[in-house]
C-alpha positions in Angstrom: 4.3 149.0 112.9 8.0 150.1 112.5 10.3 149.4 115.3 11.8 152.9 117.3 15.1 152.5 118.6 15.6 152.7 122.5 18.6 154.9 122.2 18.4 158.3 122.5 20.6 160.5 120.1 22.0 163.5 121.2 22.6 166.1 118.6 26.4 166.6 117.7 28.3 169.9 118.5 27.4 171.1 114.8 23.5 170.5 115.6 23.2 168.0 112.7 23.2 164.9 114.9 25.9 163.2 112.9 28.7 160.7 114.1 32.2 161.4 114.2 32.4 160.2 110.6 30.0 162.4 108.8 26.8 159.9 108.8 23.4 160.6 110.1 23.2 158.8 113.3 19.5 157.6 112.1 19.1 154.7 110.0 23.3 155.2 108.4 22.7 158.0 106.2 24.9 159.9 105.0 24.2 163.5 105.8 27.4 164.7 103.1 24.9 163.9 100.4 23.8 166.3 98.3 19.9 167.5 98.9 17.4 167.2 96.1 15.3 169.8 94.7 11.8 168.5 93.0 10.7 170.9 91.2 7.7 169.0 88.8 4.1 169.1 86.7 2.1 166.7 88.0 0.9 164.1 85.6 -2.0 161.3 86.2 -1.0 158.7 83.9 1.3 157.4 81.6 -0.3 158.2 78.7 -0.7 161.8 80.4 3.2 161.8 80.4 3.5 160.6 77.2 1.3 163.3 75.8 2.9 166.0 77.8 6.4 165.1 75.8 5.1 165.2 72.8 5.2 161.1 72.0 3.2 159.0 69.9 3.2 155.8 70.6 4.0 154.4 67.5 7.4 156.7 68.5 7.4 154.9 72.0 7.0 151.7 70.8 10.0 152.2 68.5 12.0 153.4 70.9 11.2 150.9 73.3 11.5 148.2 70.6 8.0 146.8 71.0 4.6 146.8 69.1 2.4 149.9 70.2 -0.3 147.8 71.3 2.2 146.8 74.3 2.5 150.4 75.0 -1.4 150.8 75.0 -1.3 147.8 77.6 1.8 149.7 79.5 -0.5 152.7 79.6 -3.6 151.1 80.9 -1.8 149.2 83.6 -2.6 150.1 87.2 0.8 148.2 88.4 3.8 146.8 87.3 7.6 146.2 87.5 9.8 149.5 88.2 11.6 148.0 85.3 8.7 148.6 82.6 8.2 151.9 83.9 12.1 152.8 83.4 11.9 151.6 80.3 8.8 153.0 79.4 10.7 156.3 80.5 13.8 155.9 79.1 12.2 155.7 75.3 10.8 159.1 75.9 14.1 159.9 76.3 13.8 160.8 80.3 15.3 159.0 83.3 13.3 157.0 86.4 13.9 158.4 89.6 12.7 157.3 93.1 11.7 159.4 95.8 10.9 157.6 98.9 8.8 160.6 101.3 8.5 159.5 105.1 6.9 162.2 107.7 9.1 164.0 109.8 12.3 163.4 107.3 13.7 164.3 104.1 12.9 162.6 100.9 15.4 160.1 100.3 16.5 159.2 96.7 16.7 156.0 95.6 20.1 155.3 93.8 20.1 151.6 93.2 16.8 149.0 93.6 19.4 146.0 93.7 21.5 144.5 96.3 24.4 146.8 95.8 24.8 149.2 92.8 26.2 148.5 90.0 30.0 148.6 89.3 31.8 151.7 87.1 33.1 150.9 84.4 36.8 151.8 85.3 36.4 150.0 88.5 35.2 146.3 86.8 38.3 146.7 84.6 40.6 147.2 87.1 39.6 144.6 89.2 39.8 142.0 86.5 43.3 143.5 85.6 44.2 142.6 89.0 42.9 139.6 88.8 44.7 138.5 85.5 47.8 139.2 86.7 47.0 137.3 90.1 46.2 133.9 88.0 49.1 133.9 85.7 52.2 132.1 85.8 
């Protein structure tokens, strides 16, 4: 059963019930985000989706760098690692995305399954510039 906090939260003067610095008083999120439209056809299984973009999966298998007979086992698979599935996505060409649905909210999108998303590219170089010049002589 999930906890309920014992603080009551007052809506802010703009009605949104956000803090002084833009975030969503409940659970830290921030309400500046942009909202998600899902607009999709329904499919009920991976071999369903694989069909409905026009994949083989001798072209999957390709693509994914694997023998098709792992995609038939991928396809017949009732669960496994959000990491397949990517995969499995990406070598149609598409792109995994998480929607996590909770009553009585908005769907939340989820960005990043790790413990903090992954650095930009411009960001990693900068910081080891900065370090470079920190350890030299």
């Amino acid at each position: 059963m999930p906890k309920t906090s014992q603080k009551a939260s007052a809506p802010s003067a703009n009605g949104a019930g956000l803090s002084a610095n833009g975030k969503s008083k409940r659970n830290g999120v921030d309400a500046s985000t942009r909202p998600i439209e899902v607009l999709a056809v329904k499919v009920d299984t991976l071999k369903a989706l694989r069909k409905a973009t026009q994949h083989t999966q001798d072209d999957l298998a390709i693509a994914m760098g694997v023998g098709q007979g792992t995609v038939s086992r991928i396809e017949k698979r009732r669960d496994m690692l959000v990491s397949t599935l990517q995969h499995y996505v990406e070598g149609m060409g598409g792109k995994l995305k998480l929607l996590a649905v909770f009553p009585d909210q908005p769907p939340l999108a989820i960005e990043c399954l790790g413990k903090k998303p992954p650095q930009r590219l411009k960001e990693r170089k900068k910081k080891l510039a900065g370090a470079s010049r920190r350890s030299g002589p």
